[in-house]
C-alpha positions as a Markdown table, in Angstrom:
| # | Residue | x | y | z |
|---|---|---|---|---|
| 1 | Unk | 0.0 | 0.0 | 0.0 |
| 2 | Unk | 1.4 | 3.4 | -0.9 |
| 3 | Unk | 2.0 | 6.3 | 1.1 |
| 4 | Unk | -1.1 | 8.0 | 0.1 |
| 5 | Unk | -3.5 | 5.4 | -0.1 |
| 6 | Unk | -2.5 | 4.6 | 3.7 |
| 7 | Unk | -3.0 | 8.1 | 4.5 |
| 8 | Unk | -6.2 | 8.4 | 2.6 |
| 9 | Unk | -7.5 | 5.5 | 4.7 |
| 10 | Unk | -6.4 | 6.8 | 8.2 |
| 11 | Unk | -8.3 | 10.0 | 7.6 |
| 12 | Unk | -11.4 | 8.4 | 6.9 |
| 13 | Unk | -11.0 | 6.0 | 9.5 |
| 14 | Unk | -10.0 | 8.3 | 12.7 |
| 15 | Unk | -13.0 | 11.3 | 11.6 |
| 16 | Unk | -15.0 | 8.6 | 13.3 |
| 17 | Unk | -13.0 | 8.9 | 16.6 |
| 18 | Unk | -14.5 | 11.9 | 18.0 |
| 19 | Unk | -18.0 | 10.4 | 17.0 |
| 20 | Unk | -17.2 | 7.3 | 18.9 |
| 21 | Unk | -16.0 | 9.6 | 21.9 |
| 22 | Unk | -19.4 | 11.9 | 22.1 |
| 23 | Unk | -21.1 | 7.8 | 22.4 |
| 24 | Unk | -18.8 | 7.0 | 25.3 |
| 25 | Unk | -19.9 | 10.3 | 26.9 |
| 26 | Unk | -17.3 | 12.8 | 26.3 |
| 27 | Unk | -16.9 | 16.3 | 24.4 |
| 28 | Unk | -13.8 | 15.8 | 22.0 |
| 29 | Unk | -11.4 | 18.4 | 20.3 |
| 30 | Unk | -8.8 | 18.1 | 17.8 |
| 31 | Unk | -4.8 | 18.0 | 19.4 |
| 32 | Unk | -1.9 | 17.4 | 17.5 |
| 33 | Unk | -2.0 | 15.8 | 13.7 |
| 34 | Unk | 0.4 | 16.8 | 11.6 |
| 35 | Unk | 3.8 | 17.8 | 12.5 |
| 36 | Unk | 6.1 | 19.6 | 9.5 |
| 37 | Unk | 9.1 | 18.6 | 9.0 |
| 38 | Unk | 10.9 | 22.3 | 8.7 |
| 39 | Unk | 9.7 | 22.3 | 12.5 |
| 40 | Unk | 10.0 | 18.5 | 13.6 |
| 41 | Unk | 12.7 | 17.0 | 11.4 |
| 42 | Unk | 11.7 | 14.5 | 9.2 |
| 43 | Unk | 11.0 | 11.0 | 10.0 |
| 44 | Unk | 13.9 | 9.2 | 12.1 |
| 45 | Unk | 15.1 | 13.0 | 13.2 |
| 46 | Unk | 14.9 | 14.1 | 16.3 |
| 47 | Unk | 13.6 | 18.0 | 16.5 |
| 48 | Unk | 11.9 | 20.0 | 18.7 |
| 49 | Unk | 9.0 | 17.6 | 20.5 |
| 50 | Unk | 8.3 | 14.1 | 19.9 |
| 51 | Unk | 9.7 | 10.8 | 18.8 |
| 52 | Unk | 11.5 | 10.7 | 16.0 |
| 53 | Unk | 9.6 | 7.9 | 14.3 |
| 54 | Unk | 6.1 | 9.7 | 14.9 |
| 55 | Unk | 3.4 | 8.7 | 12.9 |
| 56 | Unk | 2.5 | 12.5 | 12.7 |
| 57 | Unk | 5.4 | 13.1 | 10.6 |
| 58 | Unk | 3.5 | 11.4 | 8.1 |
| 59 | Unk | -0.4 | 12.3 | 8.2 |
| 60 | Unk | -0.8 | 9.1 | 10.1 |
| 61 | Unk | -2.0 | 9.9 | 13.8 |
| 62 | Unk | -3.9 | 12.5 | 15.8 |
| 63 | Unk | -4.3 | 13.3 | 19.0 |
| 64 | Unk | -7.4 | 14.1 | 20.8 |
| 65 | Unk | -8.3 | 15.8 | 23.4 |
| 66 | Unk | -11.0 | 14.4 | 26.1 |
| 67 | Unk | -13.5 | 16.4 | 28.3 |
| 68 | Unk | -15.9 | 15.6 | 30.8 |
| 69 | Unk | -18.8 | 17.5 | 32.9 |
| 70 | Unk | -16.5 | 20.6 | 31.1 |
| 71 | Unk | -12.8 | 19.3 | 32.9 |
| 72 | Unk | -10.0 | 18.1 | 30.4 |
| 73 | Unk | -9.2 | 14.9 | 30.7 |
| 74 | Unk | -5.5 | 14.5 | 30.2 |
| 75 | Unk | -5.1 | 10.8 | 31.6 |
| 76 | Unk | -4.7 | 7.5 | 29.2 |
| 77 | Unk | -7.5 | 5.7 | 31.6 |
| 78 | Unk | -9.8 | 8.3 | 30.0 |
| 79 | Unk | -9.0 | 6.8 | 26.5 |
| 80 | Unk | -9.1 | 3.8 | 27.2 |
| 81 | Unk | -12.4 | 2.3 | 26.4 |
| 82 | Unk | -12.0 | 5.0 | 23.0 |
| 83 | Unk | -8.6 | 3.1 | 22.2 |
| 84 | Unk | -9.8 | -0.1 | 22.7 |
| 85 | Unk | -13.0 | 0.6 | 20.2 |
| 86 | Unk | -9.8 | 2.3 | 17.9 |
| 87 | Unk | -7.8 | -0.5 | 17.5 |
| 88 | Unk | -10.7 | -2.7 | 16.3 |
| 89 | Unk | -11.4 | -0.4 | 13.5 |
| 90 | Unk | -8.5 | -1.4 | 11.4 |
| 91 | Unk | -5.3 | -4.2 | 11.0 |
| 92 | Unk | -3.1 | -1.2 | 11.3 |
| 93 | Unk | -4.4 | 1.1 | 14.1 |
| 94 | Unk | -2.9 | 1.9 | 17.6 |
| 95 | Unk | -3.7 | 3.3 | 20.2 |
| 96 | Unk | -0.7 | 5.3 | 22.2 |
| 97 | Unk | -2.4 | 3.9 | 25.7 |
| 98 | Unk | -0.5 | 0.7 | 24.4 |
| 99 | Unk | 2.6 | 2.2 | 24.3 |
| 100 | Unk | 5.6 | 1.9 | 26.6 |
| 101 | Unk | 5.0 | 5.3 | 27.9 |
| 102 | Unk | 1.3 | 5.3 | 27.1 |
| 103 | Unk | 0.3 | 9.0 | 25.1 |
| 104 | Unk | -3.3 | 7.6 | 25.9 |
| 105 | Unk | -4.6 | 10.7 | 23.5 |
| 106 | Unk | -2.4 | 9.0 | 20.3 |
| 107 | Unk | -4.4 | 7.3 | 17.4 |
| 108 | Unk | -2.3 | 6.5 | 14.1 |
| 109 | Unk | -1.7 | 3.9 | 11.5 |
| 110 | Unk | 1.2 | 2.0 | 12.0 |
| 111 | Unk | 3.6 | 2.2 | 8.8 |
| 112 | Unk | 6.6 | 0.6 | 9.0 |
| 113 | Unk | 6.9 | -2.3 | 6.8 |
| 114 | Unk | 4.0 | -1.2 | 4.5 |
| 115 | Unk | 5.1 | 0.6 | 2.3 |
């Protein structure tokens, strides 16, 4: 599958997240999606925030942020049941709750190896 196709298919797939999040109860709005490479680095470069290998890099995660009764919730335990329904949406989604220092607001497309 090529860059753009993945791409194309992530979008499409995580517009449905903040739906998914108003059913579980919560208000939603938009973090982090992409991050530029003038400011960031490019992939494998380490600049300014982030890891080096983010999925942002390349139009393949977002972040979202959580509120509930009107207080941000900034906590991966938040996301969970949301990342769980995530990762069931696609072969290729995860959900940063999973990750060894969970970013429970992180969904993306995992990329390496595909393309």
């Amino acid at each position: 599958m090529t860059l753009r196709k993945l791409q194309s298919e992530f979008a499409i797939l995580s517009s449905g997240i903040p739906a998914k999040a108003r059913e579980l109860g919560y208000e939603v709005t938009n973090g982090d999606a992409y991050r530029d490479p003038r400011v960031f680095g490019n992939l494998g470069e380490s600049k300014g925030y982030g890891h080096p290998k983010s999925a942002h890099k390349l139009r393949l995660a977002r972040d979202f942020n959580l509120f509930k009764d009107g207080k941000y919730r900034d906590d991966t335990e938040s996301h969970r049941a949301l990342g769980e329904w995530w990762k069931q949406q696609h072969p290729l989604a995860r959900w940063g709750g999973d990750f060894r220092r969970p970013d429970g607001n992180h969904y993306s497309f995992e990329y390496e190896g595909v393309m």
